[in-house]
MARMARNU-916121 format. One record per atom (N, C-alpha, C, O): x, y, z; residue in one letter. Coordinates in steps of 0.2 Angstrom, whole numbers, plus 5000, padded with zeros to 4 digits. Layout:
BEGIN
XYZA...
REM end
This chain:
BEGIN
503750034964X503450084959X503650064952X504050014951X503250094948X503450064940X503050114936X502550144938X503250144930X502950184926X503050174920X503650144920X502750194915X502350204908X502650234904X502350284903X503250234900X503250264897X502950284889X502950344887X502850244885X502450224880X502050184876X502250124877X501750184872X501050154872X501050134863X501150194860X500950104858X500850094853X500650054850X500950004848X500050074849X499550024843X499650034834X499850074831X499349964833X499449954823X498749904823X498449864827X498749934817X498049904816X497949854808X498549854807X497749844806X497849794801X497349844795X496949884797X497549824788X497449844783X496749864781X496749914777X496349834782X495649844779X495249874782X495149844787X495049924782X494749954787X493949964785X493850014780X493449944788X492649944786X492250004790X492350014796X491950044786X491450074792X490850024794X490549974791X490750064802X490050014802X489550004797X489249954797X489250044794X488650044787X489149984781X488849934778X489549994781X490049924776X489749874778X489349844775X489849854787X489849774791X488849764790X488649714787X488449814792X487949804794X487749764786X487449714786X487949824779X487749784773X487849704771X487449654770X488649694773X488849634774X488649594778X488549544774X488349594785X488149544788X487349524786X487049484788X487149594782X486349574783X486249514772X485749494769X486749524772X486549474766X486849384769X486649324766X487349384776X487449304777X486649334783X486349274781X486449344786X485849354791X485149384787X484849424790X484949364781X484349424778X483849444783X483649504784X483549364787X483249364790X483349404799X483049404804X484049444798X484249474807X484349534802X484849554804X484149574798X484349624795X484249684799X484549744798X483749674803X483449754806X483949734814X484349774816X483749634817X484349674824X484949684822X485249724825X485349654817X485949654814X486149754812X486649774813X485649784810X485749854810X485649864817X486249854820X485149884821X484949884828X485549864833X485549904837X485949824833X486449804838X487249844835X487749864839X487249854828X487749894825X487849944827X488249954831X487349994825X487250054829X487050084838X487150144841X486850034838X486850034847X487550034851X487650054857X487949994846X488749974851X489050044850X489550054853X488850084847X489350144847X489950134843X490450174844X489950094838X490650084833X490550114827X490050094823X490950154825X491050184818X491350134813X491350124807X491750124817X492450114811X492850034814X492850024820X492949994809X493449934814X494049894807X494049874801X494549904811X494949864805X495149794806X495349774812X495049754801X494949674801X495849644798X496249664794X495849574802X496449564798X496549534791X497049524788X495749524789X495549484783X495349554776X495249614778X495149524771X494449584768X493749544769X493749484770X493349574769X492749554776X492549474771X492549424774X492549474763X492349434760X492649354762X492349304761X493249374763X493749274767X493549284772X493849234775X493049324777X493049284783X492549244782X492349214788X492049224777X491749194776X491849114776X491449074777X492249114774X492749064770X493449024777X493748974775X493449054783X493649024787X493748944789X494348914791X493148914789X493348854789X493348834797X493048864801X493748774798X493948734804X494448784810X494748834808X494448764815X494648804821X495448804819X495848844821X495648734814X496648734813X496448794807X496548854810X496248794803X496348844799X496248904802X496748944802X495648934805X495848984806X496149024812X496149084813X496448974817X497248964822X497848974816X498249024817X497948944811X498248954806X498249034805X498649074807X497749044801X497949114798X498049174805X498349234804X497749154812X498049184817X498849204818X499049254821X499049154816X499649154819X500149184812X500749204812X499749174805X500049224801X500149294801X500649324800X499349314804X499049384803X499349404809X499549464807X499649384817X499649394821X500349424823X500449474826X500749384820X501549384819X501849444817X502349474820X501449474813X501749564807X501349594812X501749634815X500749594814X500749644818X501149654824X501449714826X501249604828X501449624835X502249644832X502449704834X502549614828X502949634827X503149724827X503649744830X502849754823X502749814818X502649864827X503049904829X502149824830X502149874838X502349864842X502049874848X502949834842X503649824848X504149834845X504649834848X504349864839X504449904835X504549974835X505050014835X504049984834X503550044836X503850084842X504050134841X503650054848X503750074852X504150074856X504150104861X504850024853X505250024858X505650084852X506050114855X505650114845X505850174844X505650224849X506050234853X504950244849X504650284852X505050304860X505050354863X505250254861X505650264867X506150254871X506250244877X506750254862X507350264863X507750184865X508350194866X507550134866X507750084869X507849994862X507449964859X508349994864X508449934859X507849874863X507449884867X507949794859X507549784859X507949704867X507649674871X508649724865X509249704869X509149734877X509449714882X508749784877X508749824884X507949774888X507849774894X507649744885X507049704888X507249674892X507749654891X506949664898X506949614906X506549554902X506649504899X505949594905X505349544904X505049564897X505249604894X504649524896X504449514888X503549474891X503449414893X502949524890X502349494892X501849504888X501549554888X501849444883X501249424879X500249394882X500049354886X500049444878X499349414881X499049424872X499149464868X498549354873X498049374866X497449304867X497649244869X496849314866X496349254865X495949254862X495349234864X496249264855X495849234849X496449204845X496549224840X496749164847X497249124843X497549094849X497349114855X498149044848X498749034851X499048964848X498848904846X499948994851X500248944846X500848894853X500748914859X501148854852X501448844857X502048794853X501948744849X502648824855X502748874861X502448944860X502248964854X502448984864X501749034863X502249104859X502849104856X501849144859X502049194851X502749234856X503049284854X502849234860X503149274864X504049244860X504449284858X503949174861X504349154857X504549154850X505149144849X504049164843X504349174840X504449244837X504649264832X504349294843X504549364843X505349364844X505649414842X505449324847X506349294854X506549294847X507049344845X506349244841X506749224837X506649274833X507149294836X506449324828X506449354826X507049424825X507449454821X506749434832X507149514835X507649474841X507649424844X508149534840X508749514844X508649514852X508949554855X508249484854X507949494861X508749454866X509049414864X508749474873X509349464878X509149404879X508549394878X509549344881X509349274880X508949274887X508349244888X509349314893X509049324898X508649344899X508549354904X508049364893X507449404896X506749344900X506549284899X506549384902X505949334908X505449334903X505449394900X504949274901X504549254897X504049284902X504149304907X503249284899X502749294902X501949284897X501449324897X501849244895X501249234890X500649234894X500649194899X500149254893X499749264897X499149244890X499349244884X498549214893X498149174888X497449154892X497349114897X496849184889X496349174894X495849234895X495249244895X496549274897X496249344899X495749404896X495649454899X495549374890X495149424885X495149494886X495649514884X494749534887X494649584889X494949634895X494949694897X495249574898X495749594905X496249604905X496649624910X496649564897X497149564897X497649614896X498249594896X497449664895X497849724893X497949744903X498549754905X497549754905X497649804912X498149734916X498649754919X497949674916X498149644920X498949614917X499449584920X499049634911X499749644910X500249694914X500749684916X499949754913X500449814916X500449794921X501049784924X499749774927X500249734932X500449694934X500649684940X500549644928X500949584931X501649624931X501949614936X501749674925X502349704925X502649764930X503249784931X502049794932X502149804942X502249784945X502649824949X502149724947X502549684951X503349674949X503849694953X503449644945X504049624942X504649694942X505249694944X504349764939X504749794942X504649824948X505049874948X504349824953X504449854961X505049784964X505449804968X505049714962X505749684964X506249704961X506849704964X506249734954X506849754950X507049824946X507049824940X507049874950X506849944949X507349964943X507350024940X507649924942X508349954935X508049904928X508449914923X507549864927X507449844921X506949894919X506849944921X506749844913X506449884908X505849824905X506049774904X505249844905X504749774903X504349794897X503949844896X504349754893X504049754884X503449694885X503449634887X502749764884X502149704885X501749714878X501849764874X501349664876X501249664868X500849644870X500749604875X500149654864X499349614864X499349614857X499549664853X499049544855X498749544847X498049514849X497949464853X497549544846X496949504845X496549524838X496249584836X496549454835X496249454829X495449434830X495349374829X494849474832X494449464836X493849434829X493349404830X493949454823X493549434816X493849374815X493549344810X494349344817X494349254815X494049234820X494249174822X493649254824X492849184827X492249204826X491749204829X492549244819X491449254818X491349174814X491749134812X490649174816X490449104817X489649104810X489049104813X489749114804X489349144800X488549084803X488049114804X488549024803X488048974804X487649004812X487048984813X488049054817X487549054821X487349124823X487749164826X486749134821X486249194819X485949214829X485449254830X486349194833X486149214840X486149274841X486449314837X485849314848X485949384851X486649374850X486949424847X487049334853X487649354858X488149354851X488549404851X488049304846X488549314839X488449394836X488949434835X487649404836X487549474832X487749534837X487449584835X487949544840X487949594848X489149584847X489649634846X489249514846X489949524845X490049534839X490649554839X489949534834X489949544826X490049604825X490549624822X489449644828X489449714829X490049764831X490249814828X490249724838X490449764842X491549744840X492049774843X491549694837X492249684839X492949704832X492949694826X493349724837X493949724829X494549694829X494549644832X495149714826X495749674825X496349734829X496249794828X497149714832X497249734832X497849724836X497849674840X498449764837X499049754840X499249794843X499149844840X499649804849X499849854856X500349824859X500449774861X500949874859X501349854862X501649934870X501849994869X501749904875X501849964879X502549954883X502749904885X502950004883X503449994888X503450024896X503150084897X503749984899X503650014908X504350004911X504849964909X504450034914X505050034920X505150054925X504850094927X505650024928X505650004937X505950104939X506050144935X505950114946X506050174946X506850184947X507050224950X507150154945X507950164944X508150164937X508750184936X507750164932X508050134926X508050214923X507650254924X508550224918X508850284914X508250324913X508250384913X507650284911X506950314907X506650344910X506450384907X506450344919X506050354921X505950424920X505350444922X506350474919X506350524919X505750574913X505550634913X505650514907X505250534902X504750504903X504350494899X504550474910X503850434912X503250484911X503450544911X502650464909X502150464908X501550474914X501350524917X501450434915X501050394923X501450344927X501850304925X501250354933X501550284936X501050254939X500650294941X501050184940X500850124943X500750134950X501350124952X500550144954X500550164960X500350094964X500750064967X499550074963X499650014967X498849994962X498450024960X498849904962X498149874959X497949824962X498349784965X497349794963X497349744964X496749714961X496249754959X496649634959X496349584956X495449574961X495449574967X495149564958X494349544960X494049484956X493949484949X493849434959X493749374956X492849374960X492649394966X492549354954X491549374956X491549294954X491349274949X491549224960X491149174960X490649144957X490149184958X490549104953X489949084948X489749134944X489249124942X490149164942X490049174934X490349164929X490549214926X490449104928X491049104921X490749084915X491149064911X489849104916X489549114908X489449164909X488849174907X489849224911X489749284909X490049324902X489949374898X490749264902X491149294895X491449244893X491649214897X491549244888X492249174886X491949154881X491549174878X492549084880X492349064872X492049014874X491949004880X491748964869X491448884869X491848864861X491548894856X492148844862X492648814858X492548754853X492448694855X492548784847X492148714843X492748694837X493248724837X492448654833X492748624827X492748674824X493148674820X492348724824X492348784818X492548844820X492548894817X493048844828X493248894830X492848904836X492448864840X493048974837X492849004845X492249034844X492149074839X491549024849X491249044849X490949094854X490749054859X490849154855X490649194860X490249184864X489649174862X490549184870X490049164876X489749224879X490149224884X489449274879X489249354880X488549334887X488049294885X488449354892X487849374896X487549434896X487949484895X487149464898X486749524898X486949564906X486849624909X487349514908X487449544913X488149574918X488149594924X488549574912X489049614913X489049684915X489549694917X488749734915X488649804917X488149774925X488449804930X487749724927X487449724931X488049714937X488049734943X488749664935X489349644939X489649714939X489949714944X489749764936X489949814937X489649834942X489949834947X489149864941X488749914946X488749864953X488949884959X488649814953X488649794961X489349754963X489349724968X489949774959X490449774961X491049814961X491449824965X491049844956X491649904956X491549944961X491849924965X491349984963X491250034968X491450024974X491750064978X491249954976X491649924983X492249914982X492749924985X492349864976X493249864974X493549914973X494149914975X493449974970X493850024970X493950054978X494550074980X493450054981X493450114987X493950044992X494350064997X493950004991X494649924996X495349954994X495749964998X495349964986X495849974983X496250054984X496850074985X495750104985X495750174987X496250174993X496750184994X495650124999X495750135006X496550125008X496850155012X496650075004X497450035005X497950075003X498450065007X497950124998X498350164994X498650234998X499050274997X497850225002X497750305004X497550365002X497750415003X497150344997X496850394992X496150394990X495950344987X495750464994X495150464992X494650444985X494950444980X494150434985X493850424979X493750514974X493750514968X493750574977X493850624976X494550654971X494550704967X495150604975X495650614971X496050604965X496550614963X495050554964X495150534955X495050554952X494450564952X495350574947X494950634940X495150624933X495150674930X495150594932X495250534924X495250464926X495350434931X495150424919X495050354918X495650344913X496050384911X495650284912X496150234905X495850174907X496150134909X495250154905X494850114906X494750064899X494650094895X494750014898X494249944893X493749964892X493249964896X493649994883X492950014882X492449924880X492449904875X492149894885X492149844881X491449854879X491249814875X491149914881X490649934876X490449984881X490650004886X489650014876X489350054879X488950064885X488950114889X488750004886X488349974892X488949974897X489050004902X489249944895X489949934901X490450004903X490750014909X490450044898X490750094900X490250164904X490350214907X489650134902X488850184904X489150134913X489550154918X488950094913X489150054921X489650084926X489550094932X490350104920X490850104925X490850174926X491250184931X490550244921X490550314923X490150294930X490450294935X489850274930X489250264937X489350244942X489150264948X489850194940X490150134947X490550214950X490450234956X491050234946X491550284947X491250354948X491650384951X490750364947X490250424951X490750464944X490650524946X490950474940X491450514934X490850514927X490450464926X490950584923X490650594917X491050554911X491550524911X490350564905X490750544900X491550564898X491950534895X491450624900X491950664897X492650634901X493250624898X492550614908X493250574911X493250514908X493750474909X492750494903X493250414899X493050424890X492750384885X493350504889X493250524881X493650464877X493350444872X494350454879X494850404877X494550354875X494650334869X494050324878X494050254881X493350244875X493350204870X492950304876X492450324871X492550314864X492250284860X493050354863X493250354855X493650304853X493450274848X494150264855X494450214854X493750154852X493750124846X493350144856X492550104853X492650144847X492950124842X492250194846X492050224840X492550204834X492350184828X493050214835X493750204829X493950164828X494350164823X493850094831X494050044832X493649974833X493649924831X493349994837X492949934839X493049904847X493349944851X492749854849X493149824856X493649774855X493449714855X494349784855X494949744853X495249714858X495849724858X494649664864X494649644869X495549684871X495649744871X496049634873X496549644876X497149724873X497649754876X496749724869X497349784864X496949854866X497149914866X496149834869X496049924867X496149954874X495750004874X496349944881X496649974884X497149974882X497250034885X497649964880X498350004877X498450034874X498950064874X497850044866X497550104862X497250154867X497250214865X496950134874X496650214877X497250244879X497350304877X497750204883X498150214887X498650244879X498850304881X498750244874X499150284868X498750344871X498950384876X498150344868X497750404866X498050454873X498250504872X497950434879X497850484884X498650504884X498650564885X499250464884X499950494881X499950554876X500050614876X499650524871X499550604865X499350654868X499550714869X498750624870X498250704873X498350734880X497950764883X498850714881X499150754888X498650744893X498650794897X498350724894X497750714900X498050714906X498550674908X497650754911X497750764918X498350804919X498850794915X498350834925X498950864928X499450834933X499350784937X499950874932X500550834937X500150804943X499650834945X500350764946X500050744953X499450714953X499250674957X499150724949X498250704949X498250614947X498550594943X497750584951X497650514950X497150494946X496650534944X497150424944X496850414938X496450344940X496450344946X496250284938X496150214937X496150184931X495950214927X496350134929X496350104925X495750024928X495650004934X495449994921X495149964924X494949924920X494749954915X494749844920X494549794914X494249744918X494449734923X493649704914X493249654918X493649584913X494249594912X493549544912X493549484907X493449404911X493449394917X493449374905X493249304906X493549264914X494149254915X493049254918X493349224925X492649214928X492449164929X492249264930X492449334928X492749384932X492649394938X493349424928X493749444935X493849534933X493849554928X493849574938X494149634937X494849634937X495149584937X495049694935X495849734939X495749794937X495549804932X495849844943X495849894943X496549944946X496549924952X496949974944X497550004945X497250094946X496850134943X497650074952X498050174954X498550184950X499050144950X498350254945X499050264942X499050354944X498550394944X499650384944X499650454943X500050494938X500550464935X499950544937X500150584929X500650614933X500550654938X501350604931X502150634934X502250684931X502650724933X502050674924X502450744920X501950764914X502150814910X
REM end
């Protein structure tokens, strides 16, 4: 067993609404002016905060430079929400076991988890865990890596962090569906969450617990998401058919994952889900047989933010800590698709 005790996102300084981006991108796209409005307003984003002001991301350059300014921009944030959160929850930064880093629009090596080690006084003994790849999955598939890690070691304590600067791989030269559909849809940002084994002093102020997850890997398709990686950066590999891999797989993956648990599909009655858009979150009310209103979280986080691949499951999972969501004992899902193309979907329940 393993539970949650809290959640804390930081966002970077600039913050545009969508009518700002749509102006801006329709003077580098004159001729995509109407889909460039048309895809902005369809993703369901209001609002998104960038690590740049929107005018330098013009100015980006080569894949080292703007890897470079990643790891500038990348650094103060994660910092600021492991920080954050390990106030929030009462515990030094000397109290961490595990230490698990995920992010996929940068990376440095040795990987940032390290120069967080050096920074903050972290225990020399803490277990490293960089995870890299996992885009949009990598928020859910972190908590259970650190599921795992503490059902062997019920008295630690595990510090999971995501940074993703998703506006250093706009790619101004390619005017595609898939560039103008991520342009629209993506933002910046940092997340940091604490979890603990069921022995540990904290458990007592737990939130949700981890009950049980498991991984879904879908065969032949890995141009459904990812990067294609060039001299000018990362370039978004997006398919139309990601909500189609929902619909004809989540439903049987949850009810494998229900079966095993011992927990009806009835039994669920909230989300903490990856808004990774409209289409995808429209898929997974469905796949889930649940209303809008069971993925509000998940909803508004798009709206205010944007899709912050690996960070905005850890901004749903804040918001649903604030907002007291669900009652004692009631069961929930967590749930994220990304680059592979792979699910994870988690049992969790609301303890207090």
């Amino acid at each position: 067993m393993s539970f949650i005790i809290s959640s804390k996102t930081i966002f970077p300084k600039n913050n545009y609404n969508q009518n700002e981006m749509i102006d801006f991108l329709a003077t580098i796209w004159p001729k995509k002016k109407k889909l460039v409005s048309k895809f902005s307003k369809n993703v369901c984003v209001s609002n998104r905060a960038l690590c740049l002001e929107k005018k330098d991301i013009l100015n980006l350059g080569s894949f080292a430079n703007r890897n470079k300014i990643w790891k500038e921009k990348a650094v103060p944030l994660m910092e600021e929400s492991i920080l954050e959160v390990l106030k929030k929850s009462g515990l030094e930064v000397r109290d961490i076991n595990q230490f698990i880093t995920t992010s996929v629009t940068g990376f440095c090596i040795p990987s940032i988890d390290t120069i967080m080690m050096n920074k903050l006084d972290f225990n020399e003994n803490t277990k490293r865990l960089p995870l890299f790849g996992f885009g949009c999955l990598g928020g859910v598939a972190s908590l259970n890596r650190a599921h795992e890690y503490l059902r062997l070691n019920p008295e630690h304590a595990v510090l999971i962090s995501a940074v993703e600067l998703c506006s250093l791989t706009f790619q101004p030269e390619d005017d595609s569906i898939e560039n103008l559909i991520g342009t629209a849809l993506f933002g910046d940002g940092a997340a940091s969450v604490i979890m603990v084994g069921k022995n540990h002093r904290l458990v007592e102020r737990a939130k949700f617990e981890l009950l049980n997850y498991d991984a879904f890997f879908y065969k032949n398709s890995a141009d459904t998401m990812g990067w294609d990686i060039r001299d000018t950066g990362l370039k978004l590999v997006l398919n139309k058919n990601v909500s189609e891999l929902v619909n004809n797989n989540i439903p049987r993956n949850l009810m494998s994952l229900l079966d095993r648990s011992r927990i009806t599909k009835d039994d669920i009655t909230f989300s903490i889900s990856h808004p990774g858009g409209p289409k995808v979150l429209e898929a997974m009310e469905e796949a889930l047989e649940m209303s809008n209103k069971d993925f509000q979280n998940s909803w508004q986080s798009l709206k205010e933010h944007g899709n912050m691949s690996s960070v905005s499951v850890l901004n749903v999972l804040e918001r649903s800590i604030k907002d007291d969501i669900a009652n004692e004992g009631e069961y929930g899902v967590m749930a994220a698709m990304g680059p592979g193309f792979n699910s994870e979907i988690s049992i969790i329940r609301k303890v207090r």
